[in-house]
C-alpha positions in Angstrom: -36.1 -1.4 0.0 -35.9 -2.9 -3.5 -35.2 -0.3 -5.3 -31.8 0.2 -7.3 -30.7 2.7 -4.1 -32.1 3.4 -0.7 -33.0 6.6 0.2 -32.5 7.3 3.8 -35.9 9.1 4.2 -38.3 6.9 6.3 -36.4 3.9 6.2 -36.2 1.7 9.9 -32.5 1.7 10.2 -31.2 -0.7 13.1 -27.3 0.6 14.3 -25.8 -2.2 16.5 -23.2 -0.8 18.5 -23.5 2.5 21.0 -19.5 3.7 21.0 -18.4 6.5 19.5 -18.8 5.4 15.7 -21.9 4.1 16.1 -23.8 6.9 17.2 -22.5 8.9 14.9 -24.1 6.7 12.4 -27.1 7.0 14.2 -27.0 10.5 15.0 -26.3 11.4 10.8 -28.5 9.1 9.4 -31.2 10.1 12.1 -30.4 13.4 10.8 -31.3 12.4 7.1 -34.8 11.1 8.1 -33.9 7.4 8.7 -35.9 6.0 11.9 -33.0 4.8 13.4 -32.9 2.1 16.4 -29.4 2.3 18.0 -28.4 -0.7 20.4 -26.5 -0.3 23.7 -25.2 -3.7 25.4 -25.7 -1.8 29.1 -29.6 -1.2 29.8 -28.3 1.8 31.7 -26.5 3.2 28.9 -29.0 2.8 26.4 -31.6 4.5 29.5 -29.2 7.1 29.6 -28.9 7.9 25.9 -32.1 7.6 25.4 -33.0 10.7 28.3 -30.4 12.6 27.8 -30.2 12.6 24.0 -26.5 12.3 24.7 -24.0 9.5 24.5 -22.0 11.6 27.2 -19.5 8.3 27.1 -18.7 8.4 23.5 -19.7 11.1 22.0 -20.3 14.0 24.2 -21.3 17.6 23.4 -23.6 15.8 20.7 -27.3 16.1 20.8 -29.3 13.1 19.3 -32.5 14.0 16.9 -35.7 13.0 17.8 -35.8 10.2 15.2 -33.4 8.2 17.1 -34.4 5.7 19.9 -31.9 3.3 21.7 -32.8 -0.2 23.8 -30.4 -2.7 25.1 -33.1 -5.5 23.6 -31.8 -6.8 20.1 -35.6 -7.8 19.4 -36.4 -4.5 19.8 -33.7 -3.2 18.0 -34.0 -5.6 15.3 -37.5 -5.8 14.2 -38.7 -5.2 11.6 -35.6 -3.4 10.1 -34.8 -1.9 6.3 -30.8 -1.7 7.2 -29.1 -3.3 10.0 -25.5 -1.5 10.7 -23.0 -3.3 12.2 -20.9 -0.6 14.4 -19.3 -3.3 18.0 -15.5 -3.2 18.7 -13.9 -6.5 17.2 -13.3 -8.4 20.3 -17.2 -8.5 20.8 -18.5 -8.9 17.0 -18.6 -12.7 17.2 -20.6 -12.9 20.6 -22.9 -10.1 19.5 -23.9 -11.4 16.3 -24.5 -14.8 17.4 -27.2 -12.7 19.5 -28.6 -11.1 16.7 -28.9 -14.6 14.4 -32.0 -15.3 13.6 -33.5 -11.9 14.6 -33.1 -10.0 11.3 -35.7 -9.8 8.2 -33.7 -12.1 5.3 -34.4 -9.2 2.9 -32.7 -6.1 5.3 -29.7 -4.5 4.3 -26.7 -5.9 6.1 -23.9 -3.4 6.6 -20.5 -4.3 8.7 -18.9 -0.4 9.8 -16.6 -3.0 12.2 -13.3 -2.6 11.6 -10.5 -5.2 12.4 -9.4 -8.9 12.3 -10.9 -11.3 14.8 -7.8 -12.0 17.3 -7.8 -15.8 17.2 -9.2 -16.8 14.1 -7.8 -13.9 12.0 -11.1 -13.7 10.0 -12.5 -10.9 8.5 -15.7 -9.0 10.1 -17.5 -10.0 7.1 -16.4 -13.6 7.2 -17.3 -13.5 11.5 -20.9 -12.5 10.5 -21.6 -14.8 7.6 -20.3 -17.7 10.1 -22.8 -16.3 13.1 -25.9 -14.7 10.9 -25.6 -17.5 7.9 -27.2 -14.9 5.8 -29.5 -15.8 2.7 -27.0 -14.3 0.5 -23.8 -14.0 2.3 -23.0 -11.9 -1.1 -24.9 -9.4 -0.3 -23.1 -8.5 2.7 -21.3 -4.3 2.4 -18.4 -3.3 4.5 -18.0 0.1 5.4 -14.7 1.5 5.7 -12.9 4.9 4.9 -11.1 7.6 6.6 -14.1 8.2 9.1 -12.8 9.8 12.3 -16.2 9.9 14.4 -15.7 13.4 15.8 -15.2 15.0 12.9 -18.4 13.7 11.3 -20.3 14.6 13.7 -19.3 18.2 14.1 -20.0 18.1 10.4 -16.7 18.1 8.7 -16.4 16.4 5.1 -15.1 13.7 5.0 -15.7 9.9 2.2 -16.1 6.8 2.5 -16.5 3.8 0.7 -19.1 0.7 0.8 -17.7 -2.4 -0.4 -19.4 -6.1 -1.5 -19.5 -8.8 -4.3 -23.2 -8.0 -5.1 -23.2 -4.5 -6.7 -26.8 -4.1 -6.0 -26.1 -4.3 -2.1 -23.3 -1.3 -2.3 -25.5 1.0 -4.4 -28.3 0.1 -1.4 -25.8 1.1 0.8 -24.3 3.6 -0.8 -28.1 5.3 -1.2 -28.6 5.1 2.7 -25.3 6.9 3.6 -24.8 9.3 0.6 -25.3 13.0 1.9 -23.6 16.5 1.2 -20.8 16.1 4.1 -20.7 12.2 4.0 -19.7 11.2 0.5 -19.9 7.2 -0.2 -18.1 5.2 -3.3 -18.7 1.8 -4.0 -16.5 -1.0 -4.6 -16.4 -4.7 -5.3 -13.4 -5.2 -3.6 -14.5 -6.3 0.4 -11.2 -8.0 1.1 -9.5 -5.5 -0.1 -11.8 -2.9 2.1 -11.6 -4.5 4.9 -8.1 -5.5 5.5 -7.1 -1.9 4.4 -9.9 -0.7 7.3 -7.8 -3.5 9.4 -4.3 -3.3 9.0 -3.5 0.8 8.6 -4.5 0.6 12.5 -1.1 -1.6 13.0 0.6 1.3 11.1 -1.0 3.8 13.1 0.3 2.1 16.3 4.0 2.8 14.7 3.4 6.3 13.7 1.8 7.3 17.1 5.2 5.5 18.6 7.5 7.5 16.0 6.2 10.4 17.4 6.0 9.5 20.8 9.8 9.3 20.4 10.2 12.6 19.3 11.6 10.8 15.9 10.0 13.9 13.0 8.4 13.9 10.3 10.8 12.0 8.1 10.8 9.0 10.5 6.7 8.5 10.5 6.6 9.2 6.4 8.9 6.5 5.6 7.2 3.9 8.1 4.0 5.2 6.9 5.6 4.9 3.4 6.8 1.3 4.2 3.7 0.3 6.1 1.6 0.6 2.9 3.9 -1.3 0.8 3.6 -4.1 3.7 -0.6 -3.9 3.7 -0.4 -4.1 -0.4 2.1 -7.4 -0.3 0.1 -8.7 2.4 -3.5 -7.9 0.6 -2.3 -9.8 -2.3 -2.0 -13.0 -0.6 -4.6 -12.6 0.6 -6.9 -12.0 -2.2 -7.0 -8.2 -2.4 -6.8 -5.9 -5.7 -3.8 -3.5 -5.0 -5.4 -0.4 -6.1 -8.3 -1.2 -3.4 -5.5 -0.3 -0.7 -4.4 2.8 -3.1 -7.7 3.9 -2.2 -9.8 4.8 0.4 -10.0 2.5 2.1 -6.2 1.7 2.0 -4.5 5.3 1.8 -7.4 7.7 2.7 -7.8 5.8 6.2 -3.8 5.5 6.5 -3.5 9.7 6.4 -6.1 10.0 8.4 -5.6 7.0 11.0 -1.4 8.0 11.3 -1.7 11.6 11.8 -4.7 12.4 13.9 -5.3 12.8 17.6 -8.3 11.9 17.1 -7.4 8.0 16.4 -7.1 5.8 19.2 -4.4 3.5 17.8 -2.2 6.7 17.3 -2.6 7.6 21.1 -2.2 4.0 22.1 1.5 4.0 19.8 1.8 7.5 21.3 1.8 6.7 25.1 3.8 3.8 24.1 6.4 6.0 22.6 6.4 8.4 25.6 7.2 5.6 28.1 3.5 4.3 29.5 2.8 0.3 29.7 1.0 -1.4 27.3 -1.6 -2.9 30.1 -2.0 1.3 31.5 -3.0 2.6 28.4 -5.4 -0.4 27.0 -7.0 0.0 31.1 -7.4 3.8 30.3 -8.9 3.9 27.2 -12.4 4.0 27.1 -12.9 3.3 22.9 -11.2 0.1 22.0 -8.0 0.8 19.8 -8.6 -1.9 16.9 -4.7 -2.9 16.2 -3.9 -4.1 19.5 -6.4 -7.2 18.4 -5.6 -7.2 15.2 -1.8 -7.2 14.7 -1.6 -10.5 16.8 -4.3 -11.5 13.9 -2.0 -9.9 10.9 1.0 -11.2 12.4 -0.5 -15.2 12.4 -1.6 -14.3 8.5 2.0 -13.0 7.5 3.6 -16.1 9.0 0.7 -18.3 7.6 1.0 -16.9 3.9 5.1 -16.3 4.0 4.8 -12.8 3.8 7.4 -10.4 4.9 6.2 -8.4 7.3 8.6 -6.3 9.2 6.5 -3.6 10.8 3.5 -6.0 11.7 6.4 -7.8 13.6 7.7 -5.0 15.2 4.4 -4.0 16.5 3.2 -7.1 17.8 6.9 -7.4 19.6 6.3 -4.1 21.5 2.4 -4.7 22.2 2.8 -8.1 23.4 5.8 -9.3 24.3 7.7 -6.0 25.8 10.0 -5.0 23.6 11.6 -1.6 23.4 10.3 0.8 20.7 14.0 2.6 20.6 15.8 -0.8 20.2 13.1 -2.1 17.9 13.5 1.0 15.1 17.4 0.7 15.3 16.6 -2.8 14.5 14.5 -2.1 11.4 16.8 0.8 10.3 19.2 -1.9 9.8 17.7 -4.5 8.0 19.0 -5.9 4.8 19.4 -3.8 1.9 16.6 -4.5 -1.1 14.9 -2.5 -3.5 11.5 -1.0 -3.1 10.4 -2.6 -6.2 7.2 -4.8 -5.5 5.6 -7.6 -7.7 2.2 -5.4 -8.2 4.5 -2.9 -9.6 4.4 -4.4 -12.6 7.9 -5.6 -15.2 11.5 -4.4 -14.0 13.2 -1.7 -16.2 16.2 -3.1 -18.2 18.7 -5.2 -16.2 17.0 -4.9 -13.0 
């Protein structure tokens, strides 16, 4: 493990997290010759998984290879592993890691595949597991994030991704473990800039599921896919992001992906929402946990916080959380003042402008 990149061959891989992405991690980088440990919070689940070979919850129809074991224990888990992936819903990262704190070798590998902002603090996942973990190097930390539908991956699809962190060394680690001829990994510097694009294309996914839940076209989900990257890039600069981080990726790459598949939970969530279903049905329904429901209410308190206009993170939060009609909501940003779609990052105005 201290060499330049990690090979996945023999490495002791820990994946915390037994939904749908996290055993495809698992399952690929079992697959690659990693000894992977994967982590269910229900004993029974991780009993199951463990007999069958199947996560028939998450991922059905997908055999695990023999190189994969799962336990409910975190000691278990944890011991005495090379990479520790970090694959829980949001909601739970906070609880879970304070679980896993103290448990870890100080010289493993620390990946966060969470996506999202924490609800009520509006933190980043990396910034939630610095606070819990309190990591030698909290530098060292890698965020995971890409256009990574788990399905897909684990039918064998192609598909990138990128690993993101201030230490260089720690993303070419990373980078090393995930790297393989269907799963191609970039590194970046950037882990603001990763992980709010990871976070906030979900609240745009929401509004493109809901666009075509209303039967509005193509036209309708382009522009407010259009205008929801402009609003992640205005908002990633206050925030501390490089703008061609959310051109990337992480930013654009996960917003195709996220907006126009049936495959992504926060489309279906915007989706039922469009076609008439409550907010409180669909969230009761769903067995994955669709990310932007937590983290608009998040983005929303960061936009207001920072000054930022925000006009479709508004819009979505109005809908999820306090009611409001999607119909009467897009009449209401189709008539919003007049402006240019010139942005600061753009760089000088032309002429008189």
């Amino acid at each position: 493990m201290n060499s330049r990149r990690t090979r996945a061959e023999n490495v002791t891989c820990a994946v915390i997290g037994a939904g749908a992405w996290g055993t495809t991690l698992a399952r690929m980088l079992g697959q690659q010759g990693c000894r992977v440990r994967l982590w269910a919070r229900r004993a029974e689940a991780a009993e199951q998984i463990q007999i069958t070979r199947e996560n028939t919850r998450y991922l059905p129809g997908f055999k695990l290879p023999d190189t994969v074991a799962t336990d409910s224990d975190l000691n278990v888990v944890l011991t005495g592993a090379e990479a520790v992936i970090i694959a829980v819903p949001s909601p739970g990262l906070r609880d879970v890691s304070a679980q896993m704190a103290g448990k870890m070798a100080d010289e493993a590998l620390l990946i966060c595949a969470t996506k999202g902002l924490e609800r009520d603090t509006s933190k980043r996942m990396s910034e939630v597991l610095t606070e819990e973990l309190r990591p030698p190097d909290p530098d060292a930390l890698v965020a995971l994030s890409g256009p990574n539908l788990s399905k897909e991956i684990a039918q064998g699809m192609p598909a990138v991704s990128v690993v993101a962190s201030p230490d260089r060394a720690a993303a070419e680690r990373a980078q090393g473990l995930l790297n393989n001829n269907l799963f191609r990994v970039y590194t970046n510097c950037d882990i603001i800039g990763v992980e709010l694009g990871g976070a906030l294309k979900n609240i745009i996914a929401i509004g493109a599921g809901m666009s075509n839940g209303l039967g509005y076209g193509d036209n309708a989900k382009a522009s407010l896919i259009t205008r929801g990257l402009a609003e992640m890039c205005r908002l990633g600069q206050v925030l501390g992001a490089m703008p061609g981080t959310l051109w990337g990726i992480a930013g654009v790459g996960d917003l195709i992906a996220t907006c126009n598949s049936r495959l992504s939970r926060n489309w279906n969530l915007g989706y039922r929402i469009g076609c008439g279903e409550r907010v409180g049905d669909i969230l009761d329904s769903m067995h994955d946990v669709a990310e932007g429901y937590y983290t608009v209410h998040a983005a929303k308190q960061k936009a207001e916080q920072a000054d930022v206009e925000a006009p479709i993170t508004q819009a979505v939060y109005e809908i999820l959380y306090e009611g409001g009609s999607p119909q009467t909501i897009a009449r209401r940003l189709m008539s919003r003042r007049q402006r240019t779609e010139h942005e600061p990052w753009h760089g000088p105005e032309v002429g008189d402008w």
